[in-house]
matplotlib code that plots the C-alpha trace (Angstrom):
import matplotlib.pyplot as plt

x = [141.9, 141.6, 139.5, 142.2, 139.6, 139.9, 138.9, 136.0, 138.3, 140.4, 137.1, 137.0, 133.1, 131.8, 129.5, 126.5, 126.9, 127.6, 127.4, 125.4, 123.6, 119.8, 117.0, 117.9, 121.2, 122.4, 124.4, 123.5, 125.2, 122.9, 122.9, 121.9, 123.0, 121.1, 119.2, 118.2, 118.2, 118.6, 119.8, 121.6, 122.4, 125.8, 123.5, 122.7, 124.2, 120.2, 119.3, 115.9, 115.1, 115.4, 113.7, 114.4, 114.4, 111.1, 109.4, 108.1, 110.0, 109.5, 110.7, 108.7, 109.3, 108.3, 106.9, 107.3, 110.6, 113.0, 116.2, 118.7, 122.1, 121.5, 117.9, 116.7, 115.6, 111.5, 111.2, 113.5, 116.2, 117.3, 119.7, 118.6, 121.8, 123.5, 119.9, 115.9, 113.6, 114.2, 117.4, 116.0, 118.6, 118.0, 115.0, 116.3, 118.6, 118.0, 115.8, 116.9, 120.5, 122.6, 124.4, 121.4, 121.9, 125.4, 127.7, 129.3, 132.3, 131.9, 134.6, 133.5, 131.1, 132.0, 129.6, 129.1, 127.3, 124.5, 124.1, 126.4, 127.9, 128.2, 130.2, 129.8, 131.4, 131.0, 132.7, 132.9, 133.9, 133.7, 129.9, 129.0, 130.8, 128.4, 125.6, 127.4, 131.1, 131.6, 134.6, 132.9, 133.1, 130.3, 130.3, 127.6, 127.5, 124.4, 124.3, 121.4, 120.5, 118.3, 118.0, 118.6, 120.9, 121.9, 124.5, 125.4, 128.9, 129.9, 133.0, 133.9, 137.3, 137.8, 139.0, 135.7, 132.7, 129.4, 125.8, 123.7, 120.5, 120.2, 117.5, 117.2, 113.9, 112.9, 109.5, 108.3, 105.8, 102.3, 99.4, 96.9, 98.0, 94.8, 94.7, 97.8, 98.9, 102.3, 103.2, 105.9, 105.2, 101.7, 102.3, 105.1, 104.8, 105.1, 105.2, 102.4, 104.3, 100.4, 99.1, 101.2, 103.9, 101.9, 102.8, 100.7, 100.8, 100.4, 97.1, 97.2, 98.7, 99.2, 96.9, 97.0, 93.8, 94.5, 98.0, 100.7, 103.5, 105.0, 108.1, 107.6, 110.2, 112.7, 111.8, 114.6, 112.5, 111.4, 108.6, 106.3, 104.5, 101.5, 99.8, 96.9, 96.7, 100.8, 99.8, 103.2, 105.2, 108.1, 109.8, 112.3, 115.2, 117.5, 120.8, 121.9, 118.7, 116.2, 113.5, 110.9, 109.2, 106.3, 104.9, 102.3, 101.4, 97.6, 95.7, 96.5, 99.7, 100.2, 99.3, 100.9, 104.2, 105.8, 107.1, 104.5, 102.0, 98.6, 97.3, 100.3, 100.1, 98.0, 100.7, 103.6, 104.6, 107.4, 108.8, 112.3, 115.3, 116.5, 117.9, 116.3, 114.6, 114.8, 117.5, 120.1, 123.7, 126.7, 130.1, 133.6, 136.3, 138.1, 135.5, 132.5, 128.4, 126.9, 123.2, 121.7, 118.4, 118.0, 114.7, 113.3, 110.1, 107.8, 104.8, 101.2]
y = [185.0, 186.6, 189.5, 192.6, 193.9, 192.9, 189.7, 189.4, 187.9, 191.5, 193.2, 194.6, 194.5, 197.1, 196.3, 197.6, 195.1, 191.5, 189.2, 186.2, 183.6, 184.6, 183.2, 180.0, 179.6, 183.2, 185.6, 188.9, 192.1, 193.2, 196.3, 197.1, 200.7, 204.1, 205.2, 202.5, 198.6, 197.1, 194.1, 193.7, 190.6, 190.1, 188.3, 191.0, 193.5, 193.5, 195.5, 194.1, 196.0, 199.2, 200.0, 203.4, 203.9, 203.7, 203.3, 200.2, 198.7, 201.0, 197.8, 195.1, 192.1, 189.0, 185.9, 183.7, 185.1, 182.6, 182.2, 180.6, 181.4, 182.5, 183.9, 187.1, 187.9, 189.3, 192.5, 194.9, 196.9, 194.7, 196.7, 196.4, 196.4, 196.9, 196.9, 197.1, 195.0, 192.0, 192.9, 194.0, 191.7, 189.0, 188.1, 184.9, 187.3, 187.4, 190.2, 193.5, 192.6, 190.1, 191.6, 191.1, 187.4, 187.6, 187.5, 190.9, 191.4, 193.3, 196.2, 197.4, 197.8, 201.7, 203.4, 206.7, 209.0, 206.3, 205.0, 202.5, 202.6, 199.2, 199.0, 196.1, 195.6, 193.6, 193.8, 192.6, 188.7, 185.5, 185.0, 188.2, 189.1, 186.4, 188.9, 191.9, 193.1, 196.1, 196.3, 197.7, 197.3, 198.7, 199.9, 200.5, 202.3, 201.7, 204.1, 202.4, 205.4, 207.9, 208.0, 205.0, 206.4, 204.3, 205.1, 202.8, 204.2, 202.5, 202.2, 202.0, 200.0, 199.5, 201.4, 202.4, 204.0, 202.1, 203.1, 201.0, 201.1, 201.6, 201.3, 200.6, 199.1, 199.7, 197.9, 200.0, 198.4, 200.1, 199.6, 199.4, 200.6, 201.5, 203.9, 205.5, 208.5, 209.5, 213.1, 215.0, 213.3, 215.8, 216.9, 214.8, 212.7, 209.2, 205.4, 203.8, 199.9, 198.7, 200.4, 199.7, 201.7, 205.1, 208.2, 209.7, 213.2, 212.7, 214.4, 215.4, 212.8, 209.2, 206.7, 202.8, 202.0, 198.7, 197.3, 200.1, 199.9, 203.3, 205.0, 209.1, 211.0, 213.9, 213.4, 214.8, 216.3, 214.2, 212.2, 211.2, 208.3, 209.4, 206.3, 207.0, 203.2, 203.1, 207.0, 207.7, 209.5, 207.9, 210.6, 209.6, 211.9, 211.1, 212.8, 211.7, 210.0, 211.7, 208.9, 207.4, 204.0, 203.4, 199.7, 197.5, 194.0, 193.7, 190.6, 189.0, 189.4, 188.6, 185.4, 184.4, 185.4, 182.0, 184.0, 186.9, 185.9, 186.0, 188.7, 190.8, 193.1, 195.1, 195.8, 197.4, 199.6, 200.2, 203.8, 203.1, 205.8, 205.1, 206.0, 203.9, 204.0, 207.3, 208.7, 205.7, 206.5, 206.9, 206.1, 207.2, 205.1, 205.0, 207.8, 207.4, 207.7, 207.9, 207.6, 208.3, 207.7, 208.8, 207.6, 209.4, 208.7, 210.6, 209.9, 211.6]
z = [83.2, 86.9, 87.6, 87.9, 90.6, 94.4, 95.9, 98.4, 100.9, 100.7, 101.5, 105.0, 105.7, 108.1, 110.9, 109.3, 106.3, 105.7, 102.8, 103.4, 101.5, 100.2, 98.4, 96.0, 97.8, 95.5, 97.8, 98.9, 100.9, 103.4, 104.8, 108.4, 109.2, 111.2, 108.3, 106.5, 106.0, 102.2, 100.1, 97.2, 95.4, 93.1, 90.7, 88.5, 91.0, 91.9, 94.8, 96.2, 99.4, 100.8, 103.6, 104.9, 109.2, 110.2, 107.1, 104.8, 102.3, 99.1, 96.5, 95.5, 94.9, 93.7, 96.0, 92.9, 91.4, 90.3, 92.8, 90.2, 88.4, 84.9, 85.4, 86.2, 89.6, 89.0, 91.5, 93.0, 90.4, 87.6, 85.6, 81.8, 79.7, 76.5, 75.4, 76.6, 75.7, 73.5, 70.9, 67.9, 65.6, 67.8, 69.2, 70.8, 72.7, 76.8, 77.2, 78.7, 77.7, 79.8, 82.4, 85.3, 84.4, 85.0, 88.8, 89.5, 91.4, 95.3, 95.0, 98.5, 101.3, 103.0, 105.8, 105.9, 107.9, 109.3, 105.4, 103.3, 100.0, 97.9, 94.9, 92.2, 88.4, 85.9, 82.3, 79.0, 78.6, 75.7, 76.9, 76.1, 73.1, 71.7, 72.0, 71.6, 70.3, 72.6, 75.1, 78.2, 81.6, 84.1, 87.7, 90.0, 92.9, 95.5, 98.8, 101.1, 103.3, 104.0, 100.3, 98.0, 95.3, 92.4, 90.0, 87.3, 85.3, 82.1, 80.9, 77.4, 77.4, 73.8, 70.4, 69.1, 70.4, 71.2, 71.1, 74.0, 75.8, 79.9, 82.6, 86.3, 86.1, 89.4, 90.8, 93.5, 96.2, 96.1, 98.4, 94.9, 91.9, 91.0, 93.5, 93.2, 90.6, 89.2, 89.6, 87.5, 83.9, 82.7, 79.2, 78.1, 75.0, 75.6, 73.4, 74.2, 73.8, 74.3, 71.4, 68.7, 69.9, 69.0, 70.5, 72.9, 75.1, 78.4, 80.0, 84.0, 86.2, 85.5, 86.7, 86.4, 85.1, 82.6, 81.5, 81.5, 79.2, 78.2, 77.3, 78.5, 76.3, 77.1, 81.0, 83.1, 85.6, 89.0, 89.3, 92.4, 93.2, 95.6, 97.2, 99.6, 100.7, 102.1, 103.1, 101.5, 98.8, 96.9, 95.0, 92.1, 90.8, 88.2, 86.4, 82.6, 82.3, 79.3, 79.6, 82.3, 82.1, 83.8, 83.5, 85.3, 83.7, 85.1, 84.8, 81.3, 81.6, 85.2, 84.7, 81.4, 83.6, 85.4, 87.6, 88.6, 91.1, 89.2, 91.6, 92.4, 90.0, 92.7, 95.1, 92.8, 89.8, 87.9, 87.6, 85.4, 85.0, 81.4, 78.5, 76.2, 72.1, 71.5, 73.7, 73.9, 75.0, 72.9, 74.6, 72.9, 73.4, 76.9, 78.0, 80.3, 80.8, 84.4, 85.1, 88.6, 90.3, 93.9, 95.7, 98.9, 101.0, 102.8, 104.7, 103.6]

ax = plt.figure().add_subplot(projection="3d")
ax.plot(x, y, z, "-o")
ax.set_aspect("equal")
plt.show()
């Protein structure tokens, strides 16, 4: 059947964006405006760059991510959805749900004010009623600017409500993780997924001082990531989202990772709007849920 949404041929591109073939032959807006430069890719609807006026790219990716149709791009913003993680009643499930395996459809590319809006969807179809029953349909909003601000609406399109799992992962480049900290996060109980899941309370600031893998409950507030190397300040806020991941594989698991660079775990960190475990979303039928992160840099 043929997408109700409008074709890329009816799209009127605006100077300061194009479409164009990327990496593995996969295509990709990119986004050239005042404030900012950026990339995102319909696989996935996987933004990997931003790179504010002036200023370094603040998203990392990966020099030995796969490029292909039907894998996951490693680096940059996957979106992680219906669920996080592997699926808990079926492990052989993609993990992180499917839908950043999956093409999404370019609604449209609109400037405004120096900065550019890009709008992907994707919904419900026979591929991924195998995994899941729901009747959804999701749309994502991505203004590369000043500030990258990332909105991620879904839909429920059916007759019953749905429970699901959400997360822009979001892999943020680093100069050394082991010298950064993680403002905004002291005191909040977390799931420590390297410790048998225990829960924790966080004490002071985070540092990255061995593999990081937790879930920081009931976190609406924002969060900053202070890196003395970059001499910068990435600051992360967030709307409808009650839970913050923060992740960084290290050394064993960097390397058991096909495609992680063995030492690249230095140079990024993952600070993830969600609402995942403990605080997953519930949709009634024909309403809505919309989760936002806007990201900002500053210089030290």
């Amino acid at each position: 059947m043929k997408s109700q949404g409008p074709q890329e041929g009816d799209i009127v591109m605006p100077r300061e964006a194009e479409i164009v073939v990327g990496n593995g032959g996969l295509r990709k807006v990119h986004v050239h405006a005042a404030e900012a430069e950026g990339e995102i890719y319909l696989l996935g609807a996987h933004v990997t760059s931003w790179k504010p006026a002036g200023r370094q790219d603040a998203i990392w990716l990966s020099e030995k991510s796969w490029w292909e149709d039907g894998k996951p791009i490693r680096g940059g913003v996957p979106i992680c959805f219906p669920w996080f993680g592997p699926k808990k009643d079926a492990p052989d499930a993609p993990a992180h749900g499917f839908v950043r395996l999956k093409e999404w459809q370019l609604e449209a590319v609109e400037p405004q004010d120096g900065a550019v809006t890009v709008t992907l969807s994707t919904k419900s179809d026979a591929t991924t009623k195998n995994w899941w029953a729901a009747d959804f349909e999701l749309r994502y909003r991505v203004t590369f600017g000043s500030k990258l601000v990332m909105s991620l609406e879904v839909m429920n399109t059916g007759n019953s409500s749905f429970g699901a799992e959400e997360a822009l992962h979001t892999y943020f480049a680093v100069g050394d993780v082991r010298q950064i900290h993680i403002a905004g996060l002291e005191d909040a109980h977390y799931i420590d997924k390297t410790d048998d899941r225990k829960e924790k309370k966080q004490e002071g600031k985070v540092s990255i001082t061995a593999e990081t893998d937790r879930v920081y409950l009931k976190t609406s507030q924002a969060v900053e990531i202070v890196d003395p190397v970059l001499r910068r300040r990435i600051r992360v806020r967030k709307e409808n989202s009650r839970e913050t991941v923060v992740w960084n594989p290290w050394i064993a698991k960097s390397k058991a990772m096909p495609d992680f660079g063995d030492d690249e775990w230095t140079g990024m960190v993952c600070v993830e709007t969600c609402n995942v475990v403990t605080n997953s979303i519930e949709v009634a039928a024909q309403q809505k849920h919309r989760m936002t992160a806007v990201i900002e840099t500053e210089s030290l």
